[in-house]
C-alpha distance (Angstrom), angle and dihedral (degrees) to the residues before:
residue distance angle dihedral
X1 . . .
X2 3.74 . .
X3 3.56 120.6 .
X4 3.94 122.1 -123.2
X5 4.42 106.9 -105.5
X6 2.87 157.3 153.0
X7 3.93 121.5 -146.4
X8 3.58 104.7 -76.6
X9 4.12 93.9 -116.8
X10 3.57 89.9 61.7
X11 4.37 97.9 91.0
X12 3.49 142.2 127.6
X13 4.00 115.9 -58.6
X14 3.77 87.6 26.9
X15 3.77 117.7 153.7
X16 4.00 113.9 -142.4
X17 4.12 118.3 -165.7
X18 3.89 123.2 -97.1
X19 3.46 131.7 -120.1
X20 3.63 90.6 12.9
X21 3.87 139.8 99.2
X22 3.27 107.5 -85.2
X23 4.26 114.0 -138.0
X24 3.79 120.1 -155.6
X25 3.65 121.7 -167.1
X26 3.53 145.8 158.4
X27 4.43 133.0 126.1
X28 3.83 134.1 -75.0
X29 3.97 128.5 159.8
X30 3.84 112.2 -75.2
X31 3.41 111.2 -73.6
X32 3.49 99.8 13.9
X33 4.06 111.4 149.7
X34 3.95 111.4 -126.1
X35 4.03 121.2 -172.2
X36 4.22 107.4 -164.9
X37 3.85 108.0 -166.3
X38 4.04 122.5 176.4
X39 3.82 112.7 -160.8
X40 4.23 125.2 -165.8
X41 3.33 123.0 -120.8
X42 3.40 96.3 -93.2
X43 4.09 83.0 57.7
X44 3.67 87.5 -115.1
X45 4.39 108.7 145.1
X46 3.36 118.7 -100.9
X47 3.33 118.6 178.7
X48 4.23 128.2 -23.0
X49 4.10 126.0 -162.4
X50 3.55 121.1 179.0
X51 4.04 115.6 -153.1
X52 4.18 133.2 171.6
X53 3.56 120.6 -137.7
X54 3.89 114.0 -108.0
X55 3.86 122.1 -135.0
X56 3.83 92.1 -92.6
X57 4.08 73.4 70.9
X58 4.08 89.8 -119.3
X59 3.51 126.1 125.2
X60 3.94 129.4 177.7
X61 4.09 139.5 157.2
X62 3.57 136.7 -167.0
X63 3.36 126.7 -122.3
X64 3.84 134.7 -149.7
X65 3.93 110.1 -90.8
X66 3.65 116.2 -106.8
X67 3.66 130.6 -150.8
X68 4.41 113.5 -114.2
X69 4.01 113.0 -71.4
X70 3.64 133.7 125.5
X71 4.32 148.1 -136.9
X72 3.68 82.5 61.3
X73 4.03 119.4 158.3
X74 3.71 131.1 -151.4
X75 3.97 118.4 -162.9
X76 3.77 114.3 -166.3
X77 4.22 109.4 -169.7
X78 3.81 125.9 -174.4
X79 3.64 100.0 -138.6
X80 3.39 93.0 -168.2
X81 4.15 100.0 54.0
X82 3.44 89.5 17.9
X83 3.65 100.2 -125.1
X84 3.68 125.6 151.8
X85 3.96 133.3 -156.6
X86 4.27 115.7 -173.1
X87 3.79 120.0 -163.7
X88 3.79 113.8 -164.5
X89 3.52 130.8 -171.2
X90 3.65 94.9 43.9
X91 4.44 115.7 169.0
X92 3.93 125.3 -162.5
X93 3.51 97.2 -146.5
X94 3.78 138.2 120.2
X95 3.84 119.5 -53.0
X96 3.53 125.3 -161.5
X97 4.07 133.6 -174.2
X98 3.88 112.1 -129.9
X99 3.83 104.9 -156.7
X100 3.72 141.5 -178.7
X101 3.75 143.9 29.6
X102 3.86 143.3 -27.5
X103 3.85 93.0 -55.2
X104 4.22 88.6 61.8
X105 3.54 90.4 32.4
X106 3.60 88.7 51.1
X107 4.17 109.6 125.6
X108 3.39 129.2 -106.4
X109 3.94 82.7 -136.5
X110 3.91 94.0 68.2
X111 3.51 101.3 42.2
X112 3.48 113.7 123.9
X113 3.70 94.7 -122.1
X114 3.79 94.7 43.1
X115 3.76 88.2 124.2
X116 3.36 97.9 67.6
X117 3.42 96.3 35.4
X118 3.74 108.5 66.3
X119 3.61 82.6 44.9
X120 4.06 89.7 70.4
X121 3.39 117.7 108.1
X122 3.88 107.8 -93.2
X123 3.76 117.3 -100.7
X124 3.81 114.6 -139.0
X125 4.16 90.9 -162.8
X126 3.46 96.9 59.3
X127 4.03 126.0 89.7
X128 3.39 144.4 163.7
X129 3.98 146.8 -157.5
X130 3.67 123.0 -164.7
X131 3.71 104.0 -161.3
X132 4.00 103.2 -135.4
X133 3.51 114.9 -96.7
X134 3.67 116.3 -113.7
X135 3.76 130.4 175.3
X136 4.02 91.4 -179.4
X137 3.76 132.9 1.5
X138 3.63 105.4 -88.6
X139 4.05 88.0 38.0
X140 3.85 103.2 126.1
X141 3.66 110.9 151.0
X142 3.58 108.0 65.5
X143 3.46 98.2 96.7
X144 4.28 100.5 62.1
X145 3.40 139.9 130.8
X146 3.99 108.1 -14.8
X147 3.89 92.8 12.6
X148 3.98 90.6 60.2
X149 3.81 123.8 133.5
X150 3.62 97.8 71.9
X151 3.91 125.3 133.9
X152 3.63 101.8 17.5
X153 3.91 131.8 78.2
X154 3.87 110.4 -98.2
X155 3.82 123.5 -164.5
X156 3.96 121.6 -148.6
X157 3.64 117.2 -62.7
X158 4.64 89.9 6.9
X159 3.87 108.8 143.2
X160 3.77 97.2 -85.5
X161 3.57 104.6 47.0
X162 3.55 94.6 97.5
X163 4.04 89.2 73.0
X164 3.70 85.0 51.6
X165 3.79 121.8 122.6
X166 3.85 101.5 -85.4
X167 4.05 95.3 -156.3
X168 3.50 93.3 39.0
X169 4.86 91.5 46.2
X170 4.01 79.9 50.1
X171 3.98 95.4 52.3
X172 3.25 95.2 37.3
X173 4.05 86.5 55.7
X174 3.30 91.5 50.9
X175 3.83 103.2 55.5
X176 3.64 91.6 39.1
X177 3.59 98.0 60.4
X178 4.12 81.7 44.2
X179 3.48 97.2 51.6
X180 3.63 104.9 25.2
X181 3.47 96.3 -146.2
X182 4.18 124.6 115.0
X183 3.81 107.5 -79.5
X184 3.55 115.4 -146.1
X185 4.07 120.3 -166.3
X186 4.16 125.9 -162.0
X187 3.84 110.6 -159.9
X188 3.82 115.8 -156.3
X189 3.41 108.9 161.6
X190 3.66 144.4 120.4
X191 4.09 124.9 -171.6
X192 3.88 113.6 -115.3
X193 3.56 92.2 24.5
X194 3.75 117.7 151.8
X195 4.06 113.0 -148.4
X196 3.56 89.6 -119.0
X197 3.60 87.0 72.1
X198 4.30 92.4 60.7
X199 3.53 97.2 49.0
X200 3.86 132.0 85.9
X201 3.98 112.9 -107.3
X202 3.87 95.6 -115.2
X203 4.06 86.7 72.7
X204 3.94 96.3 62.8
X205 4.17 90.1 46.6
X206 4.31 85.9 85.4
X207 3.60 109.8 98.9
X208 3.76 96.6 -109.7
X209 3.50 96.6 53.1
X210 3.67 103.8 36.7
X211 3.73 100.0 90.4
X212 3.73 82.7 79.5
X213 3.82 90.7 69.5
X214 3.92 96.6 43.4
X215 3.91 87.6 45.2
X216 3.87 84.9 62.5
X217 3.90 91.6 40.1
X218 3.20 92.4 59.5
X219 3.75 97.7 42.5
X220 4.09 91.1 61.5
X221 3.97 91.0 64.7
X222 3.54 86.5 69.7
X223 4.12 87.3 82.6
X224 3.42 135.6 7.6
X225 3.80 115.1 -111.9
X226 3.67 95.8 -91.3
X227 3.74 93.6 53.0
X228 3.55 97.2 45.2
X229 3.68 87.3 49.2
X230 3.86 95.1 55.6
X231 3.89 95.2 42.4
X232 3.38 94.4 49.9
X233 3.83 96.5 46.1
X234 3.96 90.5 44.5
X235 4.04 90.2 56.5
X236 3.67 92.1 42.5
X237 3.59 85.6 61.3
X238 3.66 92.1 51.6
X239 3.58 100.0 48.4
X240 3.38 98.6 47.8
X241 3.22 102.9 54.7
X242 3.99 115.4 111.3
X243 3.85 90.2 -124.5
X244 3.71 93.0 54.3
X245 3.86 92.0 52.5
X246 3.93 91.3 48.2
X247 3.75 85.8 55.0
X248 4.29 97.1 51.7
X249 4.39 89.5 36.9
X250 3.52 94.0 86.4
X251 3.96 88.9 66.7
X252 3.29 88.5 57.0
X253 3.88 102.8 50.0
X254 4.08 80.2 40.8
X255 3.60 147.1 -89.0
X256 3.79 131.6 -171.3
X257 3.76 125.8 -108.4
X258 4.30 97.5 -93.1
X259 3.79 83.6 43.3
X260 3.44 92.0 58.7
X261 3.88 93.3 42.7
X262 3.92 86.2 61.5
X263 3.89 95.4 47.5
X264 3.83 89.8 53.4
X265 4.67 84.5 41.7
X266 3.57 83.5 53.6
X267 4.26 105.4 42.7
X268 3.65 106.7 12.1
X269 3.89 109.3 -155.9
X270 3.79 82.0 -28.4
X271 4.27 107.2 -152.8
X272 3.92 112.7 -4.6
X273 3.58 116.5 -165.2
X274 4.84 98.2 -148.4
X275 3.63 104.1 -126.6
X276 3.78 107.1 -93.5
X277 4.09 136.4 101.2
X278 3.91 97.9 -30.7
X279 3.76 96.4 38.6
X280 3.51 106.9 107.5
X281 4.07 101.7 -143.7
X282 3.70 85.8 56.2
X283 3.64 107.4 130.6
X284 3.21 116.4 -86.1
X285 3.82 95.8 -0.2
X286 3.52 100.7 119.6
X287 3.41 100.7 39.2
X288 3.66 79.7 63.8
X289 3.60 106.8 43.9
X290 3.83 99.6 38.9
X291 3.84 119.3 12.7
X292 3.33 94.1 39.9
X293 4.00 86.3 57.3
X294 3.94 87.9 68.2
X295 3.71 101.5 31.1
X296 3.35 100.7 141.4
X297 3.30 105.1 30.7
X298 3.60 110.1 135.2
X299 3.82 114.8 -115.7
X300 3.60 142.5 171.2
X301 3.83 90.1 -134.3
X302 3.35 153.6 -58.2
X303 4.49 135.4 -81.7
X304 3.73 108.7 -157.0
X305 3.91 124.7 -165.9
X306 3.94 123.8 170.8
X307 3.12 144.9 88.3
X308 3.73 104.1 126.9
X309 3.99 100.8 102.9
X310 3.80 84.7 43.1
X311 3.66 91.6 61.9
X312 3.51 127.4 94.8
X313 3.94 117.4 40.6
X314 3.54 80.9 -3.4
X315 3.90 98.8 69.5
X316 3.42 104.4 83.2
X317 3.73 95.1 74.1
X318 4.00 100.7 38.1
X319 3.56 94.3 113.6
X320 3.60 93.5 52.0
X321 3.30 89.8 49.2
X322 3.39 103.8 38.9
X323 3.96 91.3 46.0
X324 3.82 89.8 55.4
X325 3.40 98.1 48.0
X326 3.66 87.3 64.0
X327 3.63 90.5 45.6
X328 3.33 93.7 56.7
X329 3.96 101.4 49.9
X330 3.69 93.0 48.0
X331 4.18 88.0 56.6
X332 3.75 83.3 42.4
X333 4.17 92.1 56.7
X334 3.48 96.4 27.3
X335 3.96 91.0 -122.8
X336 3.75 137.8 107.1
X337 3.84 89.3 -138.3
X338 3.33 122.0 163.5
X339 4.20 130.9 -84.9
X340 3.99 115.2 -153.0
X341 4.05 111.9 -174.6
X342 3.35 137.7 -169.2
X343 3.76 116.7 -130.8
X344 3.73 110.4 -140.0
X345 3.37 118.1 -86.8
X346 4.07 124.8 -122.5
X347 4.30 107.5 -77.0
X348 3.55 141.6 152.0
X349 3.66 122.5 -176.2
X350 4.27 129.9 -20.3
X351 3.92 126.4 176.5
X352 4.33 97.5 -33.8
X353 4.20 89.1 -35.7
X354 3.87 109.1 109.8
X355 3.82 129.4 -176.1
X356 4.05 91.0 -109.9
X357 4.15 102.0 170.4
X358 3.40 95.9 -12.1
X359 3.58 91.0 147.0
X360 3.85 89.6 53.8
X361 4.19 86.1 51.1
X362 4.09 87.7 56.2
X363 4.04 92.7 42.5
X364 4.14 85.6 62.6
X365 3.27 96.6 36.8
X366 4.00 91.1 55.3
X367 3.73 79.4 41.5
X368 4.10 93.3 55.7
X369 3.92 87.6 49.6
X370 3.79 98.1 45.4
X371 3.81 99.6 50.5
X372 4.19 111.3 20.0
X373 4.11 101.8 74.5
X374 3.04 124.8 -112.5
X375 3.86 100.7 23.2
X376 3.74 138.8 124.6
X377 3.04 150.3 -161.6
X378 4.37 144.6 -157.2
X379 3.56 116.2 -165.2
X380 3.85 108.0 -150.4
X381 4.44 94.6 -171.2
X382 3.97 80.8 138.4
X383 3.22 94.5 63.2
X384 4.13 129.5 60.1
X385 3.45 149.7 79.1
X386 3.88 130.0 -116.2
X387 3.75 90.0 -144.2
X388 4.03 99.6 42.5
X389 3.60 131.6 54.9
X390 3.42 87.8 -157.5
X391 3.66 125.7 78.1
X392 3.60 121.6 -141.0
X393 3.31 107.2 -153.0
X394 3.51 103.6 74.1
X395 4.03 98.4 153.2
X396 3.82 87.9 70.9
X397 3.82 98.3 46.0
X398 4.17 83.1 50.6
X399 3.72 86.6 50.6
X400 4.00 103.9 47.4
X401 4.16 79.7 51.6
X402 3.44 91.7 50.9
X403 4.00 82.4 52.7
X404 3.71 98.2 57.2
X405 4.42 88.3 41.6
X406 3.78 88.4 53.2
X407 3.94 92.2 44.5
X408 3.94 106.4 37.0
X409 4.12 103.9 26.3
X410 4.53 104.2 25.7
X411 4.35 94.0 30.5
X412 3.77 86.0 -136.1
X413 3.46 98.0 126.2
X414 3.72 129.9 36.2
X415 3.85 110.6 -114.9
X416 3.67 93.1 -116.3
X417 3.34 95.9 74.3
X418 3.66 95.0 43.3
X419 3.68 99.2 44.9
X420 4.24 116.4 78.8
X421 4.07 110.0 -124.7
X422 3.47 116.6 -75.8
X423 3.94 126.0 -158.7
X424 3.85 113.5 -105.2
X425 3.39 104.4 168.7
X426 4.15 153.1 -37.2
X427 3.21 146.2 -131.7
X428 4.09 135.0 -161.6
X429 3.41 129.0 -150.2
X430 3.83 129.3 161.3
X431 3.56 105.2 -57.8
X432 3.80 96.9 -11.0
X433 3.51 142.3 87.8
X434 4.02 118.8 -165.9
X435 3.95 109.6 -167.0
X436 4.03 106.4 -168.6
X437 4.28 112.6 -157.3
X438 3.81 136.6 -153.3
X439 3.95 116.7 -135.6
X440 3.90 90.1 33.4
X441 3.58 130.6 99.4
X442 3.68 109.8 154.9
X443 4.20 101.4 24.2
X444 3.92 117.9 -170.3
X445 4.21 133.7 -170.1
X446 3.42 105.2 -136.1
X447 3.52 101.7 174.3
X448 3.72 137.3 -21.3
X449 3.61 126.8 -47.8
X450 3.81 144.4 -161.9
X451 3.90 101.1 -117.3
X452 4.15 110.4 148.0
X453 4.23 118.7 -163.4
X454 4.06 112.2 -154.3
X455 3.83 103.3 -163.0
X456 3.99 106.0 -171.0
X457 4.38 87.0 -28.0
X458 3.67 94.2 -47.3
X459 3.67 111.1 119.3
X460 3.46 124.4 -137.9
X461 3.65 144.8 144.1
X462 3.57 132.1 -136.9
X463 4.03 126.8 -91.3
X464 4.12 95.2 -146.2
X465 3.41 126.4 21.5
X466 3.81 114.9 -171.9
X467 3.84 132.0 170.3
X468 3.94 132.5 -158.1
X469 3.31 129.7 166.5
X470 3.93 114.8 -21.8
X471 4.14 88.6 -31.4
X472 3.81 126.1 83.6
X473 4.12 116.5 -162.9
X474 3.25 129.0 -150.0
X475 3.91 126.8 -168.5
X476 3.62 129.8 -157.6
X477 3.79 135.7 -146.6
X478 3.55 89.6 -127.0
X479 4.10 135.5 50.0
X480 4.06 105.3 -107.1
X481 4.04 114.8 -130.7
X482 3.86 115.8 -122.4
X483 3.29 97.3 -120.6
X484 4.28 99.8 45.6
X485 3.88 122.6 125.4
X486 3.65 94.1 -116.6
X487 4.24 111.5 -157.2
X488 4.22 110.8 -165.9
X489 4.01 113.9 -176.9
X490 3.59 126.7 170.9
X491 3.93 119.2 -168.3
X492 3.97 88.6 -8.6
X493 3.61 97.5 139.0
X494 4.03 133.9 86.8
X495 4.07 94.6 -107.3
X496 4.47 106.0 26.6
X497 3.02 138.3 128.0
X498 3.60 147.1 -149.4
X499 3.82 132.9 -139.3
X500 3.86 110.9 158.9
X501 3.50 104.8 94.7
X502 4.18 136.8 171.8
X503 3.80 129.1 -116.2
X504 3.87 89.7 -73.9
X505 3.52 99.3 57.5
X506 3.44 96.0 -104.3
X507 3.72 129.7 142.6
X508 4.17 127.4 -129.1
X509 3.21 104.5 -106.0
X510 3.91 121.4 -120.5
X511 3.48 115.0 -84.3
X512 4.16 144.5 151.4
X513 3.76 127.0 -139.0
X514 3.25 139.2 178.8
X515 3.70 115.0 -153.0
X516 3.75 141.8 -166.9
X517 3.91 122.8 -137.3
C-alpha cells in the first residue's frame, strides 16, 4: 500500500519559482483524490487544483504562477483518506538547479574563504535543498555525519549549510542581493561523477555515444548478480561510514602532492564499489535516483560544472554529450531554461586523477556554449592548482555565475561585463603581434600566463606581453616574415593558465588562432 506524499523536496522553508506555473507532485493509491491549495501570508487563497492519482500511484497539479513574496503555505489533503500534509514557510523566489560533480558539490566548509564567509551576516531569503545522495534505491546512508544537511530545506547559516554547494551559496548571494527576491538553490550533485550518469539511457543509444552502455555491459560480467550485489553492499558500508569520510576530508580542505602520495601509501584505492547496479556513475543511475526525484520542479535554470571524469578517452564526445544532456532536461521540465557551466579550471595531476585532454574537455564545452541557445559559459584559467583538482576559491566561481545570471536571464547587467574576453582578431607586424578582444575595455596582466606563438611550426612564446585597453601585444625576439603561418594560443594546453583579465575580473578565455601578417 502506497503511502500518502508529496515529493520529498517539497518542505517547510521551500522556495518555489516566480512568474511561473507552479507543478506539485508526489504519490497516493490510484485514484486517490488530492486538493493542493497555497495560501498568502495573510492566509488569504490563492490558487486551488484538484488532481487523482493515476495507476503509476502519482498525482501532481499545476498551479497559477505567482509573482516573488514569502510566509506562504501549501496544504495538500487526500480527499479520499482524508489525510492532510501542511508546508509552511513557503518563498516565491528564484530557483536554480546546482548540477555536476565534486567541483559543484564542493563545501562551503573548504572553501578557501570559508573564514570570512560564515562570518557574513545571515541572509533570511536564501535556501537550499540538497537532494539526498543515492547510488541505488534503497541507498540511505551516504549523507552522515560530516555530509549532513541533505533532504531538507536549510536557511543561511542552519546546521548543514556548511556541506552546501560553495559556488552555487556564493551565486545564489549574489543574485539575491541583486534581485531582492528569496533565492532558492537545488543541489544534485555528486563528486567524480561522469555526465553519463545524469542523463536518461535513451541519450547514450546514438552511435557515438553508445560505447558508454557496452563499457558498462561488459563491466557486469565481472560477477554474477549475487556477487556484485554483496561487494557492492560490503563497500557501501565502508565508505559511508563517518570515520571513513573523516579520513579522505583532508583532500578536500587540501594537501600537497607528497602528502597525497602517503594517503594513497597508507589506503590504496581504499573501498571500490565494480561498476554495475549500485555504482553510482552507472549510466543512467543518477538520473534515476536523484534528478528524476525533482523533475518537475519548477526552476529558473540550471549551473553546470563537470567534465573532469569525462576527460581523457572520453573527450572526444563531450559536446555531444554535454549538448544532450541539456536536451534532455529541458524535455524533462518542459522549459528551455537556461544552462550556465563552468569550464574546467587549470590542473595537472591529484591522488591517481590526471588532466588527460583536458584541453579537448574545455574546447566542447566552449563549443556547447557557443552553439546550443541559451547557454553560457565562465572560464575560471585564473584560477587552479597543479596539485588539486579542486579549486579553492569557490566564492569567485559563484560570483562570475552570478555575472552571466544577472546579464543573460534578469538584463541587469550588460553582457560585456559578464562575459570573460574573447579573441576577435590579430594582427602581425614585424616583431609584434596585437590581439584585439570583445567583452574588455580596460584589459590588465596580472601575472604570467601560458600563451605559445607557432611561427611557420616553430614554437615559441613571446618575450613581453603587455595589454591596454581591449588589445594585448606581444613582441617577439625575432622580426616575423609577411608571408609566415602565424599560430597564437592562449591557455590551449592540458595544465595553463590565464592571468590577463578585463575590468571585471574576468579572464580571456582559451582560445587558438591562426593569423595572417
Amino acid at each position: 500500500m502506497i503511502r500518502f506524499s508529496v515529493a520529498e523536496i517539497f518542505g517547510n522553508g521551500m522556495v518555489l519559482q516566480r512568474n511561473k506555473p507552479i507543478h506539485i507532485f508526489g504519490q497516493a493509491e490510484e485514484g486517490d483524490r488530492v486538493r493542493v491549495s497555497i495560501f498568502d501570508y495573510h492566509g488569504r487563497l490563492i490558487d486551488e487544483i484538484n488532481s487523482v492519482s493515476d495507476r503509476l500511484e502519482k498525482w501532481q497539479v499545476t498551479l497559477a504562477s505567482m509573482e516573488a513574496s514569502k510566509d506562504n503555505k501549501i496544504v495538500v489533503e487526500n480527499t479520499s483518506s482524508q489525510e492532510k500534509i501542511v508546508i509552511s514557510n513557503v518563498s516565491v523566489g528564484e530557483v536554480w538547479l546546482a548540477g555536476g560533480q565534486s567541483n559543484m558539490e564542493f563545501f562551503n566548509k573548504y572553501d578557501k574563504d570559508w573564514e570570512r564567509t560564515k562570518n557574513l551576516p545571515k541572509n533570511d531569503s536564501i535556501h537550499f535543498y540538497n537532494v539526498p545522495q543515492r547510488a541505488f534505491e534503497g541507498h540511505v546512508t551516504h549523507n552522515g555525519e560530516g555530509r549532513d544537511g541533505y533532504g531538507k530545506w536549510l536557511n543561511d547559516k542552519d546546521q548543514g549549510y556548511e556541506n552546501f554547494s560553495a559556488p552555487a551559496y556564493s551565486f545564489a548571494r549574489r543574485i539575491q542581493e541583486k534581485l531582492q527576491v528569496p533565492v532558492g538553490i537545488i543541489g544534485c550533485n555528486w563528486g567524480g561523477t561522469t555526465a553519463v550518469a545524469w542523463v536518461p539511457e535513451n541519450v547514450l543509444q546514438t552511435k557515438e555515444l553508445k560505447y558508454y552502455l557496452d563499457e558498462y555491459e561488459e563491466a557486469l560480467k565481472a560477477y554474477s548478480k549475487k556477487e556484485m550485489k554483496t561487494i557492492s553492499l560490503l563497500a557501501w558500508e565502508k565508505i559511508d561510514t563517518p570515520s571513513d569520510y573523516k579520513i579522505f576530508e583532508p583532500l578536500l580542505y587540501g594537501l600537497d602532492r607528497e602528502e597525497q602520495l602517503e594517503y594513497m601509501e597508507k589506503n590504496g584505492d581504499g573501498p571500490v564499489v565494480p561498476l554495475g547496479p549500485y555504482n553510482e556513475n552507472r549510466p543512467a543511475g543518477l538520473y534515476e535516483t536523484m534528478l528524476q526525484k525533482v523533475i518537475p520542479y519548477t526552476i529558473a535554470g540550471a549551473l553546470w560544472y563537470q567534465g573532469e571524469s569525462d576527460s581523457g578517452d572520453r573527450a572526444k564526445t563531450y559536446d555531444l554529450l554535454l549538448s544532450s544532456l541539456i536536451k534532455a532536461w529541458r524535455k524533462d521540465w518542459d522549459d528551455e531554461f537556461p544552462f550556465i557551466l563552468v569550464q574546467l579550471a587549470p590542473f595537472g595531476e591529484w591522488l591517481a586523477c590526471t588532466n588527460d585532454d583536458y584541453s579537448l574537455v574545455r574546447q566542447k564545452q566552449q563549443q556547447v556554449a557557443d552553439t546550443v541557445e541559451n547557454v553560457y559559459m565562465t572560464s575560471i584559467m585564473d584560477i587552479g592548482s597543479y596539485y588539486d583538482i579542486h579549486p579553492k576559491e569557490k566564492m569567485e566561481v559563484g560570483r562570475r555565475l552570478a555575472l552571466l545570471a544577472l546579464s543573460h536571464v534578469y538584463n541587469l547587467i550588460p553582457a560585456e561585463h559578464a562575459e570573460n574576453p574573447r579573441f576577435e582578431k590579430g594582427n602581425v607586424s614585424g616583431n609584434t603581434i596585437t590581439l584585439t578582444f570583445k567583452n574588455a575595455e580596460n584589459l590588465s596582466v596580472f601575472d604570467k600566463s601560458d600563451i605559445a606563438i607557432s611561427i611557420d611550426d616553430e614554437n615559441t612564446i613571446p618575450e613581453e606581453v603587455t595589454a591596454e585597453n581591449n588589445t594585448v601585444t606581444l613582441t617577439t625576439t625575432k622580426e616575423i616574415s609577411p608571408d609566415a603561418k602565424v599560430i597564437v594560443s592562449f591557455g590551449w594546453a592540458d595544465y595553463a593558465v590565464i592571468n590577463i583579465k578585463n575590468e571585471q575580473g574576468l579572464p580571456i578565455a582559451p582560445f587558438q588562432a591562426t593569423l595572417c601578417s
